[in-house]
Residue, then its C-alpha position, 0 to 999 in steps of 0.5 A: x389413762x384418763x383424758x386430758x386437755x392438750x392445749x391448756x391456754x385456749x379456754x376462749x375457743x375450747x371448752x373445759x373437758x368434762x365427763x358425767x361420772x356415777x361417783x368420785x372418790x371424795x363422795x358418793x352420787x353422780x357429779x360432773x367432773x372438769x379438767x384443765x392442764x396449768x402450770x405443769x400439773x391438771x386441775x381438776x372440778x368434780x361439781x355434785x348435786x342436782x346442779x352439777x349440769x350447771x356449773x359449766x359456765x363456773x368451770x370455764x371461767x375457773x379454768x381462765x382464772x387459774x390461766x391468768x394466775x399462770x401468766x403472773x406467777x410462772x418461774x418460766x414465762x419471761x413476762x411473768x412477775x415473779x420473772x421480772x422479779x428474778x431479773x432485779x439486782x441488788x436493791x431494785x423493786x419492781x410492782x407487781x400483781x395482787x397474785x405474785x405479792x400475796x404469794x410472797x407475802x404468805x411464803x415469808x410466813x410459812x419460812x419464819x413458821x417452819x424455821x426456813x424450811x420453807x423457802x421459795x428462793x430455792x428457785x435457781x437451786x432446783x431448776x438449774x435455770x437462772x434468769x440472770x444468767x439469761x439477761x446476762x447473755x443477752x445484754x453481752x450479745x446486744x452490747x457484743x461484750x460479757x462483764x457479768x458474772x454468769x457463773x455467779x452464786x445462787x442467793x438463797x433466803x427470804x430475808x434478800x426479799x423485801x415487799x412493800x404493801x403500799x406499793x405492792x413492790x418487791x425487792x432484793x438486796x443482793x444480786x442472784x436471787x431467782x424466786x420459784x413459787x411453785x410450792x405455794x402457787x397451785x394451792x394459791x390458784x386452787x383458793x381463788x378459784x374457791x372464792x370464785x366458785x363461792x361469789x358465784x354460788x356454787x356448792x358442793x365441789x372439790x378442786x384440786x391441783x394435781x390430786x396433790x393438793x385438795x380444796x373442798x367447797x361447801x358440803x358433798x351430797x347429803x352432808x356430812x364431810x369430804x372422805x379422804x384418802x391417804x395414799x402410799x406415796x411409793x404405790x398409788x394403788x395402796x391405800x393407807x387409810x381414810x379421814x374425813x374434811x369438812x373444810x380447809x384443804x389438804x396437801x401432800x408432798x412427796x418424795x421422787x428420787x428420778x426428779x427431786x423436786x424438794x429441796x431441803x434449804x439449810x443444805x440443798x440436798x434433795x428431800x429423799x429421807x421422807x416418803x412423803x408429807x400431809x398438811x391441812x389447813x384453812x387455805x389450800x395455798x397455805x397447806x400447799x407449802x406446808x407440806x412441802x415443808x413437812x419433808x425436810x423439817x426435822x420431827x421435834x419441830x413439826x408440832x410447832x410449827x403446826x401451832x405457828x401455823x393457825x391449827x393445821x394438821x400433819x401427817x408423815x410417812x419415813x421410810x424404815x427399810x421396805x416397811x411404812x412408819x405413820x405419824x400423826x401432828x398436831x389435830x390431824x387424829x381428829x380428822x382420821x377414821x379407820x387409818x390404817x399404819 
């Protein structure tokens, strides 16, 4: 079991988690790796190089980053924008942060390019938590009366969602919709953090958000590209193959029968008939929804939404009885060496 911060929102008093390891499954060499816990998931820093020492400050400052990004786009924390925004009725905005409105913004894109499969107003539907339902309560309990409809329905798509740039404003147009960024907000973390890492100067290091969602920056040790691996989704002992990044990033969604975190959209049914789905592409945020895009799209139009998407890459993996089906989309065989199937 590998070490992990316990209390992932003190990065003022404590100091990033850091080891010294003699290499790292993205490239060979010594390199100096961070950890921190965020939104339910461990991000981690993997710095190469003979400058790896001094990237301690960078990490810190990384790991307060992605904490701030928290407090702005947690379905969960009460103050939060995308909170705020789940507590609108029927024709109310509110503004809100350049975090919370980009996300959105991006996740409007990613609907329309999948065909809707990408959706994070499954929100309500996913978690069982409705943040109406929790105003509701607590206006009858201030006013000793209950008129709302607790039990209402659960809105579910991007068109109930207006956004108005020059304001940096978001609406609804119906009551009930609960907005859940969790499948592009990690991703969208691991992006600014990139950017940081960038203006500071820092080369050669790996994000990533739980293993799950990977974002390179600059080149490993000795050039050359960032070795991959592709992992068995129902055994993360197996490797299925190896494929090369030199840049974007790469996503994988996978399947969880105990916990479903997936929901197909157009049906509200678990995502369960993929094992699970890879995505690169230029942003991390981008690929992050993608992938889990990817689990519930229907095959013949996985291509085109690869197209829609600016040249990212794909990978799924379908369950057929106890044996493993591979196959590949869109640019995805250009960054694969030795894969395996």
């Amino acid at each position: 079991m590998k070490p992990r911060l316990e209390s992932p929102n003190v990065m003022a008093e404590q100091r990033p988690l850091a080891e010294e390891l003699d290499e790292a499954p993205w490239a060979g060499g010594r390199c100096r790796r961070f950890e921190h816990r965020a939104m339910a998931t461990v991000f981690e820093l993997w710095a190469f190089g003979p400058g790896a020492r001094d990237v301690d400050q960078a990490a810190m400052a990384v790991f307060e980053l992605i904490d701030q990004l928290e407090q702005e786009l947690s379905y969960f924390i009460p103050c939060s924008d995308v909170s705020r925004i789940n507590r609108l009725k029927a024709g109310e905005s509110v503004r809100v942060g350049a975090a919370a409105f980009e996300c959105i913004e991006l996740a409007r894109r990613v609907h329309a390019w999948t065909g809707g499969a990408f959706d994070p107003t499954v929100g309500a539907m996913l978690t069982g938590r409705r943040p109406w339902d929790e105003q509701e309560r607590a206006q009858a309990h201030d006013a000793s009366e209950h008129d709302g409809d607790a039990g209402g329905p659960v809105h579910v798509g991007m068109s109930l969602v207006e956004t108005n740039r020059r304001w940096m404003a978001v609406g609804v147009l119906t009551d009930h919709v609960a907005i859940d960024l969790g499948g592009i907000g990690k991703g969208y973390a691991l992006d600014e953090a990139g950017a940081m890492l960038r203006d500071w100067g820092i080369e050669s290091v790996m994000l990533s958000a739980g293993r799950s969602t990977m974002l390179p920056i600059g080149l490993p040790p000795g050039g050359g590209a960032w070795t991959m691996r592709l992992i068995d989704p129902r055994d993360e002992r197996t490797e299925l193959g190896r494929f090369d990044v030199e840049e974007g990033a790469v996503s994988v969604s996978a399947a969880s029968a105990g916990a479903p975190h997936i929901l197909n959209p157009s049906t509200g049914e678990p995502a369960l008939s993929r094992l699970g789905a890879w995505a690169w592409a230029r942003s991390a945020a981008r690929a992050d929804a993608l992938s889990t895009a990817f689990m519930v799209m229907p095959t013949g139009e996985i291509s085109g939404a690869a197209r829609a998407a600016g040249g990212c890459a794909m990978l799924l993996s379908e369950s057929e009885g106890d044996r493993l089906s591979l196959e590949a989309f869109g640019v995805w065989k250009r960054l694969c060496c030795g894969l395996g199937g």
